[in-house]
C-alpha positions as CSV (number, residue, x, y, z in Angstrom):
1,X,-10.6,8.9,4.9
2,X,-8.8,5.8,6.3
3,X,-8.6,4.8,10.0
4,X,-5.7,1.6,11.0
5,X,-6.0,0.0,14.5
6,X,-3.1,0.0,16.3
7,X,-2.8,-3.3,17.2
8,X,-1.5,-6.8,15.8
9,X,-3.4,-9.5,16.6
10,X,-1.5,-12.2,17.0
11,X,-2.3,-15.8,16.9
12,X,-0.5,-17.6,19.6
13,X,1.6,-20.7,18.5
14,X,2.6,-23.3,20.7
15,X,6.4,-23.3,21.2
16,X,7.9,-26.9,21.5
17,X,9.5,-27.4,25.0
18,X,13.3,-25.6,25.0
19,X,12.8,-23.7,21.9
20,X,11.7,-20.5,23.9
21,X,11.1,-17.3,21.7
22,X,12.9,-18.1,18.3
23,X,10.6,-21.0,17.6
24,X,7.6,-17.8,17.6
25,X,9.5,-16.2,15.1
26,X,7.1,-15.2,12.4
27,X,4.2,-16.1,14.4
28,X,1.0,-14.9,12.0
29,X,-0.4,-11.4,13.0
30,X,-3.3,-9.4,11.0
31,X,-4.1,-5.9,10.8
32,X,-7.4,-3.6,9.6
33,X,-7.3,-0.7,7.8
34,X,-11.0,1.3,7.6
35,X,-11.1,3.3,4.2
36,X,-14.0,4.7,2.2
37,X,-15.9,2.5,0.7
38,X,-15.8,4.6,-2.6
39,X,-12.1,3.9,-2.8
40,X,-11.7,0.3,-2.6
41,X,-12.3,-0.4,-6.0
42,X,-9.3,1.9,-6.7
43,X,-7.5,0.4,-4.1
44,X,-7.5,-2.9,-5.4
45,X,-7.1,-1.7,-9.1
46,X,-7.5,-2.9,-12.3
47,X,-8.0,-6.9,-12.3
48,X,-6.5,-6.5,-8.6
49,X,-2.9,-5.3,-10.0
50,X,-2.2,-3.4,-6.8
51,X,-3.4,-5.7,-4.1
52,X,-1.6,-8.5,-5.8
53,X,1.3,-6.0,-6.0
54,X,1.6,-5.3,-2.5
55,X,0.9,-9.3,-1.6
56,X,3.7,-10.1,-4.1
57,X,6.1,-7.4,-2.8
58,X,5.4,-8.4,1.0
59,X,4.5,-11.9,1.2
60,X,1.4,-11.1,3.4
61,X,-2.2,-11.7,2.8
62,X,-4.8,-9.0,1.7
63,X,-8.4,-8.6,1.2
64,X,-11.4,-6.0,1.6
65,X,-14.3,-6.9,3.4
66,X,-17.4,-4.9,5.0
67,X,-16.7,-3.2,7.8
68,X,-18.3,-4.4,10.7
69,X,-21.4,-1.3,11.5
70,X,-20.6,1.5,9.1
71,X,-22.0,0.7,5.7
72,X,-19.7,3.6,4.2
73,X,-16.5,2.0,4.9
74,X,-14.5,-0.9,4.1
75,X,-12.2,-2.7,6.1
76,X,-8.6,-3.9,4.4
77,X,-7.2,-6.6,6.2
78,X,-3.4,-7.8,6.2
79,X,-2.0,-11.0,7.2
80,X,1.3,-12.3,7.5
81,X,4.7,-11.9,10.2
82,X,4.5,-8.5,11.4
83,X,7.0,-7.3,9.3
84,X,5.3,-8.3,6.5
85,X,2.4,-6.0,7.8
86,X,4.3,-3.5,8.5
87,X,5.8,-3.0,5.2
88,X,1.9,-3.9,3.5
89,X,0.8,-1.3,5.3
90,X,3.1,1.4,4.2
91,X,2.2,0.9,0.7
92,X,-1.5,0.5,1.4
93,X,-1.2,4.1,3.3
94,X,0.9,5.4,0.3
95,X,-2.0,3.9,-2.2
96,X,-4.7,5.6,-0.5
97,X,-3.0,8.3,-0.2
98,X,-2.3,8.3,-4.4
99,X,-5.8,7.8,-4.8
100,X,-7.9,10.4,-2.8
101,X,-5.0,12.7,-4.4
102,X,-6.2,11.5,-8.0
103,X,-9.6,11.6,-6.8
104,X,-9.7,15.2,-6.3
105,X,-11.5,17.6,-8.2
106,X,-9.0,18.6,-10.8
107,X,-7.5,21.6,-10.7
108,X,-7.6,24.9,-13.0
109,X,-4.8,25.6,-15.0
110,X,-2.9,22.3,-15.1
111,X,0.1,23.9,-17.3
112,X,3.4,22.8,-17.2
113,X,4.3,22.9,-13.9
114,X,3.0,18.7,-13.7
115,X,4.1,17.6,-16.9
116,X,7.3,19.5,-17.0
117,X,8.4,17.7,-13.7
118,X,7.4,14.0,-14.5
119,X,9.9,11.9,-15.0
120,X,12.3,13.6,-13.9
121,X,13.5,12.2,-10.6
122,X,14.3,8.7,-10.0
123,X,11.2,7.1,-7.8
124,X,12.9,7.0,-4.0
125,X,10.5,4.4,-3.3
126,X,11.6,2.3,-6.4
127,X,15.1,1.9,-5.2
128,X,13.5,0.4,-2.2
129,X,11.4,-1.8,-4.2
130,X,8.2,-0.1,-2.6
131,X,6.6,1.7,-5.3
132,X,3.1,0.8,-5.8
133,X,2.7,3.1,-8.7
134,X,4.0,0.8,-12.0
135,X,3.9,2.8,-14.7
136,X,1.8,5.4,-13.9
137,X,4.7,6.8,-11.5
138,X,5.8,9.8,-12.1
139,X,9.2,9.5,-11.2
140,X,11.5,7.3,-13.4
141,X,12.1,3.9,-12.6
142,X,15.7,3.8,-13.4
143,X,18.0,6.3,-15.6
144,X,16.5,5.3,-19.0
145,X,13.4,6.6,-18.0
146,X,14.9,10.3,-16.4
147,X,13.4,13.0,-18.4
148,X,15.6,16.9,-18.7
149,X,13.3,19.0,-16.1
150,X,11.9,21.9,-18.1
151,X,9.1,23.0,-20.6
């Protein structure tokens, strides 16, 4: 379960007289993201790899912290321009989403059908230098890694 609040808030910066709106260009915003708290260690993964992943990849800020009244759920919290928000919060959504799948109860009768597939298309998110999988993606990360599809 993950909740994110619709709003930026921004800080307001002073703009020096003349300079109008391009001198609030990448004025700081922040955002919160409300996830499980049984999921933020996996969020943050091993020795923080993908929460310093997603700070390196986008420049903005990230941390966990207790969420305000609900003792079940943590709050993430981005900072940063708002497109640097923006973009962390597309790979926070696409982590969480990677690990409530993983966290599922696994399924009878794994066969094939997943280990006949993996690595055998090249990671779309990759090529946009959004893929907050590493090595445990299973698509390839560039033609050396493409893998024939079958059994």
């Amino acid at each position: 379960m993950f909740q994110m609040h619709g709003r930026y808030g921004s800080r307001p910066e002073t703009n020096p007289a003349g300079l109008g709106v391009a001198a609030s260009f990448g004025s700081s915003a922040t955002a919160k993201i409300s996830v499980d708290a049984s999921l933020a260690g996996r969020i943050i993964g091993k020795g923080g790899v993908n929460s310093k992943q997603i700070c390196r990849m986008t420049g903005a800020k990230f941390s966990i912290r207790d969420h305000e009244s609900d003792p079940n759920l943590r709050n993430i919290e981005l900072e940063g321009t708002i497109d640097q928000i923006e973009q962390a919060s597309r790979m926070v959504r696409e982590l969480i989403q990677s690990v409530t799948t993983s966290a599922a109860p696994p399924m009878k009768n794994t066969s094939s059908s997943v280990t006949s597939n993996y690595k055998t298309k090249i990671c779309e998110n990759f090529t946009k230098s959004s893929c907050t999988f590493g090595e445990k993606c299973h698509f390839a990360h560039g033609a050396e890694e493409l893998r024939k599809s079958g059994p």
